[in-house]
C-alpha positions, 0 to 999 in steps of 0.5 A: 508851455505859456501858450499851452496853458493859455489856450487851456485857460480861454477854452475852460473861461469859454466852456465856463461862459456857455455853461452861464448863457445856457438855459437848460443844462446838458443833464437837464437843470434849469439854469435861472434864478429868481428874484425880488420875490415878496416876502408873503409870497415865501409863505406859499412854499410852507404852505404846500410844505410836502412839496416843499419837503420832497424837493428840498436836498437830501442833507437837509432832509438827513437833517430834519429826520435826526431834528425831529426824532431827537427834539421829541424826545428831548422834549417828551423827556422834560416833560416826563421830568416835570411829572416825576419831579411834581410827583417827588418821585426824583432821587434828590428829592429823596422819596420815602420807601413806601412812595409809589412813583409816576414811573418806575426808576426815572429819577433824573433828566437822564432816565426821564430822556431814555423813558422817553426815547423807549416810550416813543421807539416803542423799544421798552426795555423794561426797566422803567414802566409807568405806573396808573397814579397818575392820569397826566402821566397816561394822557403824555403817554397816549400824546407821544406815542400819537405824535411819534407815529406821526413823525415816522409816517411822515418821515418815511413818506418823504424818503420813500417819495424822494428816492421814488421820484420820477426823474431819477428815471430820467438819469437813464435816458441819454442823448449824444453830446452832439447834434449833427446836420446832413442830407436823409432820405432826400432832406436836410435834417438836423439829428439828435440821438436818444437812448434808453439805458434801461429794458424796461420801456417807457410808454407814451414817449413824445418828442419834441424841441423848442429852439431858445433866442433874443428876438427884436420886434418891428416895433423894438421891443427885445423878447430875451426868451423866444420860443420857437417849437422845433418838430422831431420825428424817428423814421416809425414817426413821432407818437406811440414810439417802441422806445427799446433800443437807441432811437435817432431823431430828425428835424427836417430843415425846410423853409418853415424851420428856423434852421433854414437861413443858417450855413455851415460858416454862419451856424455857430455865430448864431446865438440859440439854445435848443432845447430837446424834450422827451415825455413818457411814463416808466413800465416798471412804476407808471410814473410819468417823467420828462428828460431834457438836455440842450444844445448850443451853436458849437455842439451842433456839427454841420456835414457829419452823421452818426455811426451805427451801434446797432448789430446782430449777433451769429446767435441771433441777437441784436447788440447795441454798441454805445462806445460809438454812441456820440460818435460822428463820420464825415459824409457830403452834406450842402452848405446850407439849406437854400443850396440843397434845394436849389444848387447841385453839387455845392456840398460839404466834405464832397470828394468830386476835384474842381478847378482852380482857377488862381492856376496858371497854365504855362508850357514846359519845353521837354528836357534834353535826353540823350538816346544811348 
């Protein structure tokens, strides 16, 4: 049972750990941070305040919304106080009958608030109503009711922009939990796959990776970020992709990839990150948005291949099956590159016996066996 729980523990502490080193999540967030940023520098943020709003999370944008409507009226309600209570208009300052009031049946801070709210929701139940005696009354009339429309236009703006941004597109895309190494139409290629939940298409899509190590220089200096660009192409090539079914993308690993020098022993010592990127615009909204996912060293399976997931039906119509999505099947891969293109038969989950030669051959001298 305590060795159960302690392997259970080291995996969780392990998985924690990678989830750390990575760059680029496997959903597509940057895991970095940024510090010892001046303090002016922060007014940059204000100063391009739409963006800043549309990016900000959706508790502080709920509430901003309730801040600035219930400010405003609390505001304009006091306002419209101070013009009724300058005008003696309020119930303790007992008016005398024939008194013509700024506004009707405001006599408190209460009224004056509800005023106010009905003033700028335009609800105007008709219990209170203002009254031409006073121009200052009319000029905060016009100045809430200008200032109203504009916090509901900007309001609206930020949630419609928020709810409308292009990488809540992007939750539709997938890519296998996986990348898987094998042989493919006579190369050695590294394989993602790719799939777009959605019927409607993404147009312009393009491909590509960049593979993320620490590097060192003849001249020592350490590059902590390295960027290498990885080449991803589909069997119909690598632009103008007709992106309407689960697309399977291929790196082929020849002696100008990086891959090259890896083997099946030594791939997941390697310390890298790749990180996969597909760019298009949505059919349905012509917004342009970007999907990334990455994969460490012990999410890459060398000698496997994906299954199939794409059938036809007796009707004739073409089903996509992705319980089978991520899942992988064993098939005769080399070792490494170098023995795929220049040793035969070094290969990887291949079925063909071979001698041992930590065998040693001895004579067996027949049993007796008596002939009845």
């Amino acid at each position: 049972m305590f060795e159960t729980l302690n392997k259970h523990i080291q995996d969780t502490l392990v998985e924690r750990k990678s989830r750390r080193s990575r760059l680029v999540t496997k959903d597509g967030r940057c895991n970095i941070e940024y510090g010892n940023i001046k303090y002016s520098k922060h007014f940059a943020f204000l100063a391009d305040f739409w963006t800043t709003f549309v990016e900000i999370r959706w508790r502080f944008v709920l509430f901003i919304f309730i801040a600035s409507f219930t400010l405003s009226w609390f505001i304009f309600g006091l306002l419209w106080y101070w013009i009724a209570r300058s005008n003696g208009d309020l119930t303790w300052q007992n008016p005398p009958v024939d008194h013509t009031p700024c506004i009707d049946n405001v006599g408190g801070l209460t009224t004056a608030f509800l005023y106010s709210l009905e003033t700028q929701t335009t609800i105007g139940y008709g219990g209170r109503a203002l009254t031409p005696l006073c121009p200052g009354a009319v000029a905060l009339l016009i100045i809430q009711s200008l200032l109203g429309a504009i916090i509901n236009c900007f309001m609206c703006g930020i949630i419609l922009s928020k709810i409308s941004l292009p990488k809540k597109r992007a939750k539709t895309i997938t890519f296998s939990d996986m990348a898987v190494i094998s042989s493919r139409n006579g190369a050695l290629c590294l394989s993602i796959r790719v799939a777009n939940l959605r019927k409607t298409l993404m147009i312009g899509s393009q491909l590509y990776g960049k593979l993320l190590r620490t590097t060192y220089t003849p001249d020592g200096e350490t590059i902590i970020m390295d960027q290498v660009n990885i080449d991803f192409t589909v069997d119909a090539g690598k632009d103008n992709l007709f992106f309407v079914c689960p697309l399977t993308l291929y790196h082929i690993i020849d002696k100008s990839s990086p891959f090259f020098e890896m083997a099946v022993d030594t791939l997941h010592k390697q310390e890298f990150e790749l990180v996969v990127f597909l760019d298009g615009t949505a059919e349905s909204t012509s917004s342009s948005c970007q999907v990334r996912t990455s994969f460490i060293p012990q999410e890459i399976m060398w000698g496997y291949n994906f299954l199939p997931i794409i059938s036809r039906s007796k009707e004739g119509k073409y089903r996509v099956d992705f319980s089978n999505f991520s899942k992988v099947v064993p098939i005769v891969t080399p070792h490494c590159a170098y023995c795929f293109h220049n040793i035969k038969g070094h290969h990887l989950h291949s079925r063909d016996g071979f001698d041992n030669l930590g065998f040693e051959v001895i004579d067996i001298d027949p049993p007796n066996v008596t002939k009845l």
